[in-house]
Legacy VTK file of the C-alpha trace (Angstrom):
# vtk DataFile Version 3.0
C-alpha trace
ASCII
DATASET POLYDATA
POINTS 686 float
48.347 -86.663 127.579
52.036 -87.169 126.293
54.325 -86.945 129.078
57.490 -85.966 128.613
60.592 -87.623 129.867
64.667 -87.531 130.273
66.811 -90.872 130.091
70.404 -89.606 131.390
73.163 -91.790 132.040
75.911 -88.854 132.439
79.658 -89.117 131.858
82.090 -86.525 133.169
83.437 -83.756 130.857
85.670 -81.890 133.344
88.964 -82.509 131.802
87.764 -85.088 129.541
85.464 -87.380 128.630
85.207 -89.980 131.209
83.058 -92.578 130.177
83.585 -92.083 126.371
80.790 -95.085 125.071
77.228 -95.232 123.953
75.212 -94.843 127.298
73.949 -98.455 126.666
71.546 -99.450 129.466
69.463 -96.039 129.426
68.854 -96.327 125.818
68.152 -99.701 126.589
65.365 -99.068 128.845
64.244 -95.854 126.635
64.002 -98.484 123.654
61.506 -100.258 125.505
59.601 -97.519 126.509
59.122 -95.917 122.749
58.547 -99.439 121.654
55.247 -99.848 124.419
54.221 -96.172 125.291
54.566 -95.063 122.148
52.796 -91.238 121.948
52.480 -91.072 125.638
55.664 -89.962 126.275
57.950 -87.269 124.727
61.481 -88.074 125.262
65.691 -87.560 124.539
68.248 -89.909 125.758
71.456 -88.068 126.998
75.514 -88.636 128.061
76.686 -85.054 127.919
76.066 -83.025 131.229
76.007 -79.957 128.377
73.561 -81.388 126.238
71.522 -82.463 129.219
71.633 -78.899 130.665
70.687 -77.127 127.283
67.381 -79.785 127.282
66.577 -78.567 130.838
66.887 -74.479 129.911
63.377 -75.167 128.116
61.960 -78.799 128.808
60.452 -79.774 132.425
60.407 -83.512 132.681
57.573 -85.380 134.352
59.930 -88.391 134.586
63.588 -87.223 134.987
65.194 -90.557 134.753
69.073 -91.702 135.855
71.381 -94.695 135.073
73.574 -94.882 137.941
76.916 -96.275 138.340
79.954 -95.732 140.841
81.118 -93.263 138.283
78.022 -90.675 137.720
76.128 -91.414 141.036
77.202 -88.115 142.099
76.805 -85.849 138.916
73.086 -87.818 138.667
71.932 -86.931 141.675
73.365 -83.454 141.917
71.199 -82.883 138.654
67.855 -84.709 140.635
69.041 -82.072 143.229
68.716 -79.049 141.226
65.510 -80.571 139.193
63.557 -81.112 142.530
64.478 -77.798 143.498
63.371 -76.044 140.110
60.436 -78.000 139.373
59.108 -79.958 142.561
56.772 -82.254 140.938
59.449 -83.913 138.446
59.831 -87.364 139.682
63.507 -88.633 139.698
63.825 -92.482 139.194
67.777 -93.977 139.271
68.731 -97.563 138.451
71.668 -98.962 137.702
74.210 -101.585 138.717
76.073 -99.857 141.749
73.316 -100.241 144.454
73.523 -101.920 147.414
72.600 -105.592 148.217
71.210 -105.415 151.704
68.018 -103.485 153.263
69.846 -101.583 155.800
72.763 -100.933 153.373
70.140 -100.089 150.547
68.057 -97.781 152.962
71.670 -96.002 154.125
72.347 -95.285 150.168
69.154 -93.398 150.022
69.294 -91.470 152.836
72.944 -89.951 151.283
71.215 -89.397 148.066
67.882 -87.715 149.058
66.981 -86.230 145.264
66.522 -89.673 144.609
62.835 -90.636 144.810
63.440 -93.818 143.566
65.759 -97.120 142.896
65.311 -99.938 140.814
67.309 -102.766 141.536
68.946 -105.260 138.279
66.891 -104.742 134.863
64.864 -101.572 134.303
63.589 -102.413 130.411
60.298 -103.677 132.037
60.286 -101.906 135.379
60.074 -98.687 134.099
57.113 -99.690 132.322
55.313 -100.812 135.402
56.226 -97.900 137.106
54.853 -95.677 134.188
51.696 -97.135 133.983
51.091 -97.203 138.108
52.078 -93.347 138.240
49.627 -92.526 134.872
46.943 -94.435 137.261
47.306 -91.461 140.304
48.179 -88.522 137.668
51.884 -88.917 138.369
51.301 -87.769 141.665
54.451 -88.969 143.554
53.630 -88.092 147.003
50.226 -90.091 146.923
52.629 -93.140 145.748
54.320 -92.360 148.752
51.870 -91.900 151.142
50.236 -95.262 150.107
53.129 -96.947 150.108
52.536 -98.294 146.550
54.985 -100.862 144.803
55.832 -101.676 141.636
58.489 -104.754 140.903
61.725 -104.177 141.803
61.107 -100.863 142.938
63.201 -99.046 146.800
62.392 -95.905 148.637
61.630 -94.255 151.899
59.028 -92.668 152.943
58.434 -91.877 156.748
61.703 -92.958 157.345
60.715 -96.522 155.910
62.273 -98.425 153.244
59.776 -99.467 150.783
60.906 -102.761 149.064
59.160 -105.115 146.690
59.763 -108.310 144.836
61.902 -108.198 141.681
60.910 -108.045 138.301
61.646 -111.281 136.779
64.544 -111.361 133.939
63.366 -110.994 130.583
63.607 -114.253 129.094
63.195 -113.185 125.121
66.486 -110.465 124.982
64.798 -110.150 121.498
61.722 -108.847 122.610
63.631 -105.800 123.776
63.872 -103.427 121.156
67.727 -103.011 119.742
68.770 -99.342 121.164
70.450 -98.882 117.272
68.464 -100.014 115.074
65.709 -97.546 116.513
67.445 -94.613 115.659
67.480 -93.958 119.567
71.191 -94.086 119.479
72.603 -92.134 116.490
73.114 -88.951 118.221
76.014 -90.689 119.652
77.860 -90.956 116.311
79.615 -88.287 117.240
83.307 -89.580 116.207
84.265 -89.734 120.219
81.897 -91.972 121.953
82.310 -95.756 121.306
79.632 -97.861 120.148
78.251 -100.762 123.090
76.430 -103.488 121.953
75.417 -106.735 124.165
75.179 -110.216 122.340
74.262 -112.135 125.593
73.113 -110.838 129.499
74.154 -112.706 132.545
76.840 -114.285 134.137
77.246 -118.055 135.885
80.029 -117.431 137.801
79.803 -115.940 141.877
82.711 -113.664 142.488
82.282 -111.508 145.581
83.504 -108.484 144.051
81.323 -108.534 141.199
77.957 -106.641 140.717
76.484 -109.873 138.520
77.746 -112.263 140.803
75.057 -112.538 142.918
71.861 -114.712 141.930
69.701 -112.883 139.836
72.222 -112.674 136.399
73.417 -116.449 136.987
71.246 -117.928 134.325
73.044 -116.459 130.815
70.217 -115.352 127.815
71.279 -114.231 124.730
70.378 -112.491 121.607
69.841 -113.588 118.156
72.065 -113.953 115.903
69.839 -112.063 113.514
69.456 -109.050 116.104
73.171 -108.989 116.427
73.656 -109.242 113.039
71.233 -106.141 112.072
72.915 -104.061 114.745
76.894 -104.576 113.114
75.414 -103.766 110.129
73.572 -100.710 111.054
76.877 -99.538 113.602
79.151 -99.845 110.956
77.177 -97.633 108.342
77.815 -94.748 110.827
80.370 -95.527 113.047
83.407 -92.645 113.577
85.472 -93.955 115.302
87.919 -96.981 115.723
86.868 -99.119 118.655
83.476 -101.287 118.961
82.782 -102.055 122.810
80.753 -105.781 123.600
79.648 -105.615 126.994
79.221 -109.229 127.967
80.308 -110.849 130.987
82.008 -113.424 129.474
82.420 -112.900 125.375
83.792 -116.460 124.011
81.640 -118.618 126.428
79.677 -119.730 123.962
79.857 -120.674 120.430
77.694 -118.579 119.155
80.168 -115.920 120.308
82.615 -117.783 117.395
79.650 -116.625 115.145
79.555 -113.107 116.575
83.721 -113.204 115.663
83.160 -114.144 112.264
80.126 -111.546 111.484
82.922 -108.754 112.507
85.900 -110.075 110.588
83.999 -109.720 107.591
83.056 -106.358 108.574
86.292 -105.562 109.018
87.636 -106.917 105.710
84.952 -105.347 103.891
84.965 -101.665 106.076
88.440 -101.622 107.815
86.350 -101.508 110.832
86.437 -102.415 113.411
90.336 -101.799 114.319
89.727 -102.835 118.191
87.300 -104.885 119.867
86.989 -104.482 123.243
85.509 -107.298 125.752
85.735 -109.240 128.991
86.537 -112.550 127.449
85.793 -115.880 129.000
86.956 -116.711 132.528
87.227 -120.525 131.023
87.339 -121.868 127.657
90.502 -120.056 126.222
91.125 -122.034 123.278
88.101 -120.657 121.636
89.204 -117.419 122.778
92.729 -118.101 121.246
90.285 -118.710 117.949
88.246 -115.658 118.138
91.004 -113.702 118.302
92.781 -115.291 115.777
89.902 -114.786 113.239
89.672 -111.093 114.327
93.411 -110.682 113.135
96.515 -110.300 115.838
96.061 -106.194 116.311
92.188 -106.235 116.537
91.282 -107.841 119.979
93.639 -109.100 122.702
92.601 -112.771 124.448
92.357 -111.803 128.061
92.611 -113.747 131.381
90.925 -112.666 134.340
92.246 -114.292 136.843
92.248 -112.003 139.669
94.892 -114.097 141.799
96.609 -117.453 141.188
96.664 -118.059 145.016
93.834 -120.848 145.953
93.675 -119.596 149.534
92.322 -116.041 147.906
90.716 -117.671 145.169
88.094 -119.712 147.571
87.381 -116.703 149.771
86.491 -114.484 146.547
84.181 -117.715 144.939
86.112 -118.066 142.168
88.090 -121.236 140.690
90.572 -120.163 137.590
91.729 -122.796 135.525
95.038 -124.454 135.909
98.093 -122.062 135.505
99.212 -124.629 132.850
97.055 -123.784 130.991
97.143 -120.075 131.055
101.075 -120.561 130.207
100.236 -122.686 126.968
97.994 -119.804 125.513
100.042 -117.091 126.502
102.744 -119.221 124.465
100.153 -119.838 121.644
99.344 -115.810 121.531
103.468 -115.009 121.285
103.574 -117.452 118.732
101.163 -115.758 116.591
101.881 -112.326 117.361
99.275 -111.656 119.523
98.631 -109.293 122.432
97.669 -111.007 125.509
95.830 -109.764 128.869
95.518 -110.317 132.487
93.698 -108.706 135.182
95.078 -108.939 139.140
93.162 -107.083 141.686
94.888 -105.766 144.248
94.132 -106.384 148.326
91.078 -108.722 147.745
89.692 -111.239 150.902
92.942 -112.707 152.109
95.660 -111.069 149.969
99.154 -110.475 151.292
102.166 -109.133 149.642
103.804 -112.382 148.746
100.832 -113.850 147.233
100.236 -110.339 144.929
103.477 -110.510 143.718
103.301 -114.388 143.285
100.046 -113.623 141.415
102.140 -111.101 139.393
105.236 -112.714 138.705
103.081 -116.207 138.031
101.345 -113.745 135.294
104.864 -112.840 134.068
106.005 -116.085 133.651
103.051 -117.235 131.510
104.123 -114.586 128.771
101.208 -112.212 129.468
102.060 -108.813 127.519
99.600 -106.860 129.700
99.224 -107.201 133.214
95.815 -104.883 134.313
96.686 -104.325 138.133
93.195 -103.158 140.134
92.426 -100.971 142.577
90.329 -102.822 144.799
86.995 -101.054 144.722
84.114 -101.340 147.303
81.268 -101.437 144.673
77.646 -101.197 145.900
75.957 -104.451 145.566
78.702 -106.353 145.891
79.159 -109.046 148.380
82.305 -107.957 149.184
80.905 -104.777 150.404
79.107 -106.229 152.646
79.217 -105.470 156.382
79.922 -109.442 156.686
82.723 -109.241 154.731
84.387 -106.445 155.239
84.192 -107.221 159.576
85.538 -110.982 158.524
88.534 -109.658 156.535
89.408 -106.407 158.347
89.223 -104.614 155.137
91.209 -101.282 155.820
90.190 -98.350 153.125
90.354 -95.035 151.928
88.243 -92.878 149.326
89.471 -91.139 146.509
87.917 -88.493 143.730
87.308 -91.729 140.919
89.813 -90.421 137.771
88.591 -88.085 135.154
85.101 -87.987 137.595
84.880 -84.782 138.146
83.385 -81.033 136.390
81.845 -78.107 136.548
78.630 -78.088 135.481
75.639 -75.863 134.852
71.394 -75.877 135.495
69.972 -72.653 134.082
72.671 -70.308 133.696
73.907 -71.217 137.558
77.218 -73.290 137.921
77.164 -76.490 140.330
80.331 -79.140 140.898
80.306 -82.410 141.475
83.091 -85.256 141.873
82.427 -88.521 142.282
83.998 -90.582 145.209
85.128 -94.149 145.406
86.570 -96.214 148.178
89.243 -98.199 148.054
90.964 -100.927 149.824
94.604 -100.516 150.910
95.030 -103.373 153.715
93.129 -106.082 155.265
94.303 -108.279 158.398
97.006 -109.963 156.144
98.174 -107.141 154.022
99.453 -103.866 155.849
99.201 -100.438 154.106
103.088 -100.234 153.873
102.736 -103.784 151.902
100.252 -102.536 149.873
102.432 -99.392 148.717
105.147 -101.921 147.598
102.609 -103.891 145.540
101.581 -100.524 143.618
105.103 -99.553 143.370
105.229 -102.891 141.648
102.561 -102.467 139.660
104.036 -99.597 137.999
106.748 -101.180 137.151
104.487 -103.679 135.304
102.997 -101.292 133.731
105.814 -99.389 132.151
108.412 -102.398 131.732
106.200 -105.050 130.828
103.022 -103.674 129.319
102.298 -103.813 125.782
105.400 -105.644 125.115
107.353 -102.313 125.210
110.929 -104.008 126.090
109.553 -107.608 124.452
112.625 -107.597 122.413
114.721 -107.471 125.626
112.520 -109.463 127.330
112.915 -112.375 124.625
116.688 -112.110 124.513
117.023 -112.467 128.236
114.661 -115.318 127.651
116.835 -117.396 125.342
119.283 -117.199 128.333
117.031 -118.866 130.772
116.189 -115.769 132.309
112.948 -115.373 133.196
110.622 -112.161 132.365
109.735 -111.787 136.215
112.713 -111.952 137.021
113.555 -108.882 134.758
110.669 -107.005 136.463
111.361 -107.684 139.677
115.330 -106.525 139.580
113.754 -103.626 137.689
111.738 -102.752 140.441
114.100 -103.401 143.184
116.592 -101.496 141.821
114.313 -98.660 140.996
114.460 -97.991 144.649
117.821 -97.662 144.961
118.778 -95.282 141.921
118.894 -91.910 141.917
118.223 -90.239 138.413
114.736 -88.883 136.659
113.040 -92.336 136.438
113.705 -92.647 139.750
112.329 -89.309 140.597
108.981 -90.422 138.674
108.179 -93.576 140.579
108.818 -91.222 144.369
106.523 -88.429 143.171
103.699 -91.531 142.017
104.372 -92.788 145.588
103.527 -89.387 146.435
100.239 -88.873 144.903
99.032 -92.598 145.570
99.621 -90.984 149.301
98.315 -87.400 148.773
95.091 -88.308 147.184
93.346 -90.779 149.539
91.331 -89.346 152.425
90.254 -91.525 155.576
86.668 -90.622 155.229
84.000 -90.098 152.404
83.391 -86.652 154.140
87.038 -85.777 153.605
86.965 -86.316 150.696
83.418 -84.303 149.610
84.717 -81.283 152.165
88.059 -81.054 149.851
86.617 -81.054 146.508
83.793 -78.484 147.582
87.111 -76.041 148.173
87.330 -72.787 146.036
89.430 -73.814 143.420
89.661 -77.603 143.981
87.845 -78.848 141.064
89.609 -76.598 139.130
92.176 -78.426 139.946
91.367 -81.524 139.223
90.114 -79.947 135.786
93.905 -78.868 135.280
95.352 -81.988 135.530
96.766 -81.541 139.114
94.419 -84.270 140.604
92.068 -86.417 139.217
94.017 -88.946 136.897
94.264 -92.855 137.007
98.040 -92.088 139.130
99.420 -95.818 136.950
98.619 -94.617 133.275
99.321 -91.025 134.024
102.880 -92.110 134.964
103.292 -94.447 132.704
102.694 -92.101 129.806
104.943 -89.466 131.328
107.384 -92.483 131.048
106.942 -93.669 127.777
106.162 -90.634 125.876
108.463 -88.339 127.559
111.759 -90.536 129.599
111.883 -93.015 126.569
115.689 -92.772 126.713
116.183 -93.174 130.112
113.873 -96.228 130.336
115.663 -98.052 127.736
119.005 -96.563 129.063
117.599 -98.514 133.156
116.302 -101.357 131.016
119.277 -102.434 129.523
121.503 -101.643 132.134
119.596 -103.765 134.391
119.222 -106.591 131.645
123.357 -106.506 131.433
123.469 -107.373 135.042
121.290 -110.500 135.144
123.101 -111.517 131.843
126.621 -110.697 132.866
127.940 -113.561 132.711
126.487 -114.615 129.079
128.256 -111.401 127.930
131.573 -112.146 129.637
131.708 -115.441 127.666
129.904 -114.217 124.444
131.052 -110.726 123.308
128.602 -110.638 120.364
126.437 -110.456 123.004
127.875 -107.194 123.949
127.140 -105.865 120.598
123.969 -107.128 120.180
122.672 -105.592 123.414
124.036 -102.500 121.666
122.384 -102.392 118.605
119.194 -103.981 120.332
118.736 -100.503 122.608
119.284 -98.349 119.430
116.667 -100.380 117.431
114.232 -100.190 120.154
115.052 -96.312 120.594
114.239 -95.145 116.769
110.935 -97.510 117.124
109.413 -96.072 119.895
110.697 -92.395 120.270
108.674 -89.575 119.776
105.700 -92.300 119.044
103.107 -89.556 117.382
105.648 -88.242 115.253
104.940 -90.593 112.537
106.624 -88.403 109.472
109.831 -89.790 110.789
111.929 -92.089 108.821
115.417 -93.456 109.846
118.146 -95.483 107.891
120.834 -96.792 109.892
123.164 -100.415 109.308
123.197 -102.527 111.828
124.989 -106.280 112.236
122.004 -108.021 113.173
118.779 -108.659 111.229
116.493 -106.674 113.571
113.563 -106.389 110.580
113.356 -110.545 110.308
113.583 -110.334 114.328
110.646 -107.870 114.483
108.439 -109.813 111.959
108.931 -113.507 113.845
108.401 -111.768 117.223
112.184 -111.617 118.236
111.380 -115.663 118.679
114.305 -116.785 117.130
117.562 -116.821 118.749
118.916 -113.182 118.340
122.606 -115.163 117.811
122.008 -116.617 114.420
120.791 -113.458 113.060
124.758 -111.964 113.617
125.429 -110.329 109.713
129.095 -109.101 110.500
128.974 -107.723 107.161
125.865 -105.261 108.302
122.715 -104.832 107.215
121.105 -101.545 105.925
117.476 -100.638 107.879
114.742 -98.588 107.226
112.677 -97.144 110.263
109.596 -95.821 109.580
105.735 -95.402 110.252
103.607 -97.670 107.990
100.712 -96.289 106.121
97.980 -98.382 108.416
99.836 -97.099 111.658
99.628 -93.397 110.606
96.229 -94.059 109.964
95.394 -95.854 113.369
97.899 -93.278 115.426
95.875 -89.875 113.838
92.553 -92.038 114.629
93.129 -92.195 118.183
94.909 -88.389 118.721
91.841 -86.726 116.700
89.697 -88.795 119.755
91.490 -88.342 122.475
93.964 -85.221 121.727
97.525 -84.837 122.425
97.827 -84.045 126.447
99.044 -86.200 128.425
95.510 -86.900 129.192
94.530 -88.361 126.147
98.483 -89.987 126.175
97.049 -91.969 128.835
93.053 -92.315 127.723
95.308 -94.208 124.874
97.766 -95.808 126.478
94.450 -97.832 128.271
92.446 -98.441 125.476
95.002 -99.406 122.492
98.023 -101.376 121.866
101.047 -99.331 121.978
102.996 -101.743 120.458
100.831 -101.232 117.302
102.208 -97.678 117.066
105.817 -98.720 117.187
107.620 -97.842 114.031
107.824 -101.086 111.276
111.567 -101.777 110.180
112.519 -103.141 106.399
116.165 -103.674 104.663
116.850 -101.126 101.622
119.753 -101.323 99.228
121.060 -98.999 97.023
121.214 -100.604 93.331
123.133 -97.523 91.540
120.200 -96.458 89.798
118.245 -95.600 92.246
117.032 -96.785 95.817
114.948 -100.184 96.071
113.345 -100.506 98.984
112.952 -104.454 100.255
109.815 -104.813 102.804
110.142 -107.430 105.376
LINES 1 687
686 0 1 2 3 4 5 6 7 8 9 10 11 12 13 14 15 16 17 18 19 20 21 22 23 24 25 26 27 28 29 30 31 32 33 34 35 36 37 38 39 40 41 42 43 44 45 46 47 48 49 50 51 52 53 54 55 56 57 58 59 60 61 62 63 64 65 66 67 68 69 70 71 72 73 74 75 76 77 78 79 80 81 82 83 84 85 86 87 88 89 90 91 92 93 94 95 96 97 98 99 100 101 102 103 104 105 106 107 108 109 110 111 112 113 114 115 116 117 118 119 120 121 122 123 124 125 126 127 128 129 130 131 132 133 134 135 136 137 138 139 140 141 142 143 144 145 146 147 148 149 150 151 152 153 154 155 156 157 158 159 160 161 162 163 164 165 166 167 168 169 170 171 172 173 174 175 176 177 178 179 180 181 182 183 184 185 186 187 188 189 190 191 192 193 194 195 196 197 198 199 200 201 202 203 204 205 206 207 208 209 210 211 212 213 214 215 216 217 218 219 220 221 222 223 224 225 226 227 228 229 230 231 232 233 234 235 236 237 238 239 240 241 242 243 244 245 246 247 248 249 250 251 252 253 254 255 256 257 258 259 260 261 262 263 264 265 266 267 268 269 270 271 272 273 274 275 276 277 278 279 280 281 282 283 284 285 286 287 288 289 290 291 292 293 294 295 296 297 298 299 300 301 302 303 304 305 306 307 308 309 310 311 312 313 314 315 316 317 318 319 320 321 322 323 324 325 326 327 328 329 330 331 332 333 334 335 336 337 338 339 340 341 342 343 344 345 346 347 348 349 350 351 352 353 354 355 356 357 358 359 360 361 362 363 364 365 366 367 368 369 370 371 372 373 374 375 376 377 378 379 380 381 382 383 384 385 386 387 388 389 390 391 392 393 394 395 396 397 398 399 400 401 402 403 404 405 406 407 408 409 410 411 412 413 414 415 416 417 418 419 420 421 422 423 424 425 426 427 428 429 430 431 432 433 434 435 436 437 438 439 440 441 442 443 444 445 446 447 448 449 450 451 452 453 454 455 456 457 458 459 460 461 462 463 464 465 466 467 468 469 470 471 472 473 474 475 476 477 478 479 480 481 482 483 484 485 486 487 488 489 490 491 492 493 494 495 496 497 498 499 500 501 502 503 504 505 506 507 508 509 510 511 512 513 514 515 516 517 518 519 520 521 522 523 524 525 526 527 528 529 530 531 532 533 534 535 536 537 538 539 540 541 542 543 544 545 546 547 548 549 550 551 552 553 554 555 556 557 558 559 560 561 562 563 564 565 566 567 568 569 570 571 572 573 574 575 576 577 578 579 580 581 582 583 584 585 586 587 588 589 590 591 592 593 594 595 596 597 598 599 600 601 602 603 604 605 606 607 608 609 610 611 612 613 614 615 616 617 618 619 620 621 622 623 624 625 626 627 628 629 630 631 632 633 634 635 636 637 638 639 640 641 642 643 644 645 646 647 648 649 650 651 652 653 654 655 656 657 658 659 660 661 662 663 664 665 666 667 668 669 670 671 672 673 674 675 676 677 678 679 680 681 682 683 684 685
């Protein structure tokens, strides 16, 4: 008998798409199962609710089976609920990464989610096998599993009121051995010129940190895949790839040097197919001079070397089991990345074990000061399985939080003509016994002030001029956002109505939270834009893309302040500052518009500035005798730019869907001198 079966792991669609990558670990796991069952089962692999929906109009699973993360837990099991109540025999099955740790904590998660017959804790390639197999034994007769308390490895679920628990299913030691979710065609309905291709060259993670799902025991020993396998699956991706971005879901991409090998596969890939334009990965917690090489190999605008440092306070560092290396260190690659160009990244997480104000912004300004061109500031999130969602932890560090709707988590969905919502729901911290909420609202306040002042080098030019006065780049930030406060014009206006919704949209309880978003209308709402978005990019791309006047007009006042003294004694200074704000201004205005081309003269060669990095002293560039410019979009950036609206549109949605996955500073308009010969123009690239 062939039974048939659903592999779902479901993004949102409501107002976009959330989650917009290959649904990795499901096809994963369905892989497996064509490679072993073979005939016996019938199956589709799905991300779309709407595609998922349309299967279930004429298909009744046997096995209706869910990838679960904090981001689709709810929209899963709201489709388990309406499958269990259409066709009572289906057996629902979830896994995923977002599950609890401990028994009482695991048997609690179940109890909220009662569609869900069963969990399967950590890797599911091989579980899902033994579960098949013991369910084709009792004619998938799930209540006789249940009444006889059967197990299978790595299997959770209640019966009786009883959580059922048995030993995990050992790691898979050969990664090869699992089929590759590409190469077996599984996958290619995903081409689809929106979704992002994933693609894993190595599972597992040695490193501990509490608010990590792998940091627990089980993914500590790291096992990798061929370079053959990986090899076969670039190949095959790139033959039918759509889109711009490729996605490598390691832990820790650059640990090894076979990773080197992995760089230099998709260089020539890219040499030889333009493709791919942006690789993004969690690089290395250690070992940054090989990710300094990796990403020099790639090219400057293809992947950003990241740190992930988290905090740079040892206090906070011990309690979260993590050990960074030396802040030297960081500085001397963030210097060798400026030096060549390249886009650099951080990650801080706000509010973890032990945080206070002064050690976030220490963490943040420390970041600064290392020449970091994108600071990633966290939300704090209580993840499942976690060990800093544990009671323990949470009584030992008086974690204070509050849930949210998750951004872009939300829809209206259908099951057989009839309309259902869901929303899924996230908590947050937003204090702890050395961090008071009123601290913690300064600390975002700051944090969007990183984000729109400091983030993707948008004022680097400033920032580099106030640098070759000894002025350092957190110290810019910080008088930016201290006297943010105290003004009173539009930008101003923009950073009180983020305060706002930072306030508006956290409830006290989980309940709240569900009871609001159940509300006639409500989703809707969320749908519309109203609620729902990630409140840091949304206002930073109502900054950038719509106030780009007035935050150069705040930047520069505020850099003539911490420099006034420069200028007194240096009036070229004066002028410079001048001509620097106009520059930046026909660069980055009206981004998209990339038809627009400018000629202006200015008395300072800005196009040598802009291709060394503004490095050089700004100074010995003076041309008193001016110096004609052209402004304009290259032919690559039009390219890249009409790439990115065609997959993400041009709301302000998709201005901030892009503003988080690509480099905006890629996007700013190129500069060369012209001259005018008599006969005709002669343009003069620099």
């Amino acid at each position: 008998m062939t039974v048939k079966v659903s592999f779902a792991e479901l993004t949102h669609t409501g107002n976009t798409i959330a989650t917009d990558t290959f649904p990795l670990g499901i096809s994963m796991v369905a892989a497996n199962a064509q490679k072993i069952l073979g005939d016996e089962i019938d199956f589709e692999v799905f991300r779309y609710p709407e595609d998922f929906s349309s299967y279930l109009e004429t298909n009744i699973p046997t096995l209706a089976c869910f990838s679960a993360f904090s981001w689709n837990i709810g929209l899963g099991h709201e489709y388990a609920r309406q499958i269990k109540k259409a066709f009572p025999k289906t057996i629902t099955i979830f896994g995923g990464p977002n599950f609890p740790a401990g028994y009482e904590e695991q048997k609690t998660f179940l109890e909220k989610y009662p569609s869900i017959d069963c969990f399967f804790e950590f890797e599911g390639e091989m579980a899902f096998i033994e579960m098949f197999k013991a369910l084709q034994k009792i004619d998938f007769d799930w209540n006789r599993f249940k009444i006889e308390r059967q197990t299978v490895p790595s299997i959770r679920y209640l019966t009786d009121g009883d959580l059922v628990v048995a030993e995990l299913m050992p790691q898979v030691t050969d990664l090869d051995s699992l089929p590759s979710p590409h190469l077996s065609g599984i996958s290619d309905k995903f081409y689809d010129g929106v979704l992002v291709p994933m693609m894993q060259t190595a599972r597992g993670c040695p490193y501990a940190c509490t608010f990590c799902t792998e940091g627990g025991s089980y993914f500590q020993k790291v096992k990798r895949f061929s370079r053959e396998r990986i090899e076969a699956e670039l190949k095959y991706i790139v033959e039918r790839v759509k889109v711009n971005d490729l996605m490598i879901v390691d832990a820790n991409f650059g640990m090894f040097k076979e990773d080197l090998e992995t760089t230099h596969m998709l260089a020539e890939l890219k040499e030889k197919y333009n493709w791919p334009k942006c690789v993004i990965a969690a690089t290395a917690k250690n070992n940054k001079k090989r990710i300094i090489e990796i990403v020099n190999v790639l090219g400057s605008n293809t992947m950003a070397p990241s740190f992930s440092i988290q905090t740079t306070d040892e206090e906070v560092l011990k309690h979260i089991k993590r050990k960074n290396p030396p802040l030297d260190q960081m500085i001397k690659l963030g210097i060798a990345a400026n030096e060549m160009g390249l886009q650099s990244k951080a990650e801080i997480i706000l509010c973890l074990e032990g945080d206070n104000k002064s050690v976030h912004f220490k963490s943040v300004f420390d970041t600064l000061d290392a020449g970091i061109s994108y600071i990633l500031i966290h939300q704090f999130r209580m993840l499942p399985g976690t060990e800093s969602a544990s009671k323990e932890t949470r009584e030992k560090f008086g974690f204070q939080t509050r849930y949210r709707v998750l951004p872009r988590c939300f829809g209206i969905y259908e099951f057989r003509g009839e309309p259902f919502r869901s929303a899924e729901i996230e908590e947050i911290v937003v204090g702890n016994n050395t961090m008071s909420y009123t601290d913690y609202q300064d600390c975002r306040h700051l944090g969007l002030t990183v984000e729109i002042f400091n983030n993707d080098s948008f004022f680097i030019e400033l920032i580099r001029c106030l640098n070759t006065y000894g002025i350092k780049r957190s110290e810019f930030i910080k008088e930016v956002d201290e006297k943010i406060k105290l003004d009173s014009g539009s930008l101003a206006d923009l950073y009180r109505e983020f305060m706002e919704v930072v306030k508006k949209t956290t409830w006290d309880s989980c309940e709240e939270v569900e009871e609001f978003t159940q509300k006639s209308g409500v989703i809707e709402r969320f749908i519309d834009g109203e609620y729902g978005t990630n409140e840091l990019y949304k206002y930073r791309a109502l900054a950038i893309f719509t106030q780009t006047q007035e935050l150069h007009h705040f930047a520069f006042k505020v850099a003539r302040l911490l420099l006034n003294k420069q200028i007194s004694e240096n009036p070229v200074l004066d002028t410079y500052l001048t001509e620097l704000q106009e520059f930046s201004l026909l660069r980055k205005m009206d981004l998209i518009n990339t038809s627009q081309l400018v000629r202006r003269e200015f008395h300072f060669d800005f196009a040598m500035l802009l291709k060394e990095n503004f490095l050089p002293d700004p100074m010995k560039t003076h041309r008193p005798e001016g110096v004609e410019l052209e402004v304009f979009h290259s032919d690559s950036q039009r390219e890249l730019i009409n790439g990115y609206i065609k997959q993400y549109g041009k709301d302000l949605i998709g201005d901030a869907r892009i503003l988080i996955r690509n480099d905006i500073k890629l996007w700013q308009r190129s500069a060369r001198a012209y001259k005018f010969d008599g006969s005709g123009e002669t343009t003069l690239a620099c």
